[in-house]
N, C-alpha and C positions, 0 to 999 in steps of 0.2 A: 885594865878594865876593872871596874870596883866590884861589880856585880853583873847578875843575870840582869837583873832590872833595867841596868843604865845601859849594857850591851843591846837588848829588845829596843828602848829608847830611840838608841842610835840606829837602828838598824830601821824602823820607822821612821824616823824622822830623814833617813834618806833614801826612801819610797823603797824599802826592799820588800816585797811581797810575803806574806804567807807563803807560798807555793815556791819561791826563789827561797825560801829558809828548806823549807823542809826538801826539798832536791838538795841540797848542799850538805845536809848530815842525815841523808838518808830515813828519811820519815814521812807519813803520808800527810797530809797539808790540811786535814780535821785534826791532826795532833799535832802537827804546829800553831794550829790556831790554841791551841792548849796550854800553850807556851803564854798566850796570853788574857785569855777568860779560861775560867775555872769550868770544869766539866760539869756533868748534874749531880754527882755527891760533893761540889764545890769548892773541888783542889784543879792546882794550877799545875800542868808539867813541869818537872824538875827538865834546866838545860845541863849536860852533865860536862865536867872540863872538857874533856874533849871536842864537845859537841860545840862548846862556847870559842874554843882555840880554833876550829874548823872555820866558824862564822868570821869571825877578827882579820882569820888571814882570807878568806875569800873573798870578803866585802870592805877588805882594810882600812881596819879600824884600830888606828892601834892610841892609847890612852890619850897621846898628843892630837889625834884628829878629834875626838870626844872632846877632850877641852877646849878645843877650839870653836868647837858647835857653841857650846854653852858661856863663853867666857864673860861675865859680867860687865866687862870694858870689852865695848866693839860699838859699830858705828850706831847700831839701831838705839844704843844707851847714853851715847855720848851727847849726840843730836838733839834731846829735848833737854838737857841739863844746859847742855850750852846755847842752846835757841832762848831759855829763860833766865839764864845768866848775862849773856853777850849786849842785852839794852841797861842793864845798869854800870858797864863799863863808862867813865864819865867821856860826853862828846869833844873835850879836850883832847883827846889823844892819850894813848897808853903808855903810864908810865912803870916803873918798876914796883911803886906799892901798888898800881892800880894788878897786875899780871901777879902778884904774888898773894890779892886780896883775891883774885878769882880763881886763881889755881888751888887754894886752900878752903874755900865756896865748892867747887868742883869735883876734888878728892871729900868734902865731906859729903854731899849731892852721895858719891858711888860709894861709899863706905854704908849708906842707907840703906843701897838693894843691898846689903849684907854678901857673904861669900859664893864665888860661883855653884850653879847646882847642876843637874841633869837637865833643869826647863830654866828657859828664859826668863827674865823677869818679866812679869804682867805689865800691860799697859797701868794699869792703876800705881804699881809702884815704881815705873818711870816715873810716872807724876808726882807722886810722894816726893822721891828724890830730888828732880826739879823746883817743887815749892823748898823743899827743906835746902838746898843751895842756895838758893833766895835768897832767904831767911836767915843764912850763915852770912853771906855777904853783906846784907843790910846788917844784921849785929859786929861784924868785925871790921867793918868798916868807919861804924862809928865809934869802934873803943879808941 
């Protein structure tokens, strides 16, 4: 786990409750909620290792599942690169420069959303990707 941050993350992102946190390391569920808005002098709860190892193994999360949440390449990424890639394939039939013009289109497309993070990439910059794939394949295709 990198952080408190990316642990709380994940721990929402697979509907774990306020009230299922704070029963699991022992704290009342206005101060789990602390964990994630800042109180009214405007500090956030510190999760303390222990507190963060308790969560990890009870809602197992262990680094491998977190990067799988987030993985840059998965089908929700792939899908609009390759949806606006796959009509410039020529209707000839696929050849070896044709699969190696679009797998090089493709890998640049996901090189765009830049490295995986904690959140998914935006709708907006699938899209980016997808035009910018495009945009590879049309320039290398005619070098």
């Amino acid at each position: 786990m990198r952080n408190a941050a990316t642990l709380l993350e994940a721990l929402t992102r697979r509907g774990i409750t306020q009230k299922q946190i704070a029963d699991a390391i022992g704290i009342t569920q206005p101060n789990a909620n602390k964990l994630y808005r800042p109180d009214r002098n405007g500090k956030l709860r510190t999760l303390s290792y222990d507190e963060a190892r308790i969560l990890i193994e009870r809602f197992d999360l262990s680094d491998d599942a977190i990067g799988a949440d987030h993985a840059a390449i998965n089908a929700a990424t792939l899908a609009p690169i390759l949806d606006a890639l796959l009509p410039l394939v020529p209707s000839s039939g696929r050849s070896e420069k044709s699969v190696e013009l679009l797998s090089q289109a493709l890998a640049y497309g996901l090189a765009l959303l830049g490295t995986p993070t904690a959140r998914p990439p935006s709708p907006d910059a699938i899209d980016v990707a997808a035009r910018g794939a495009v945009a590879r394949f049309r320039e290398i295709g005619q070098a």
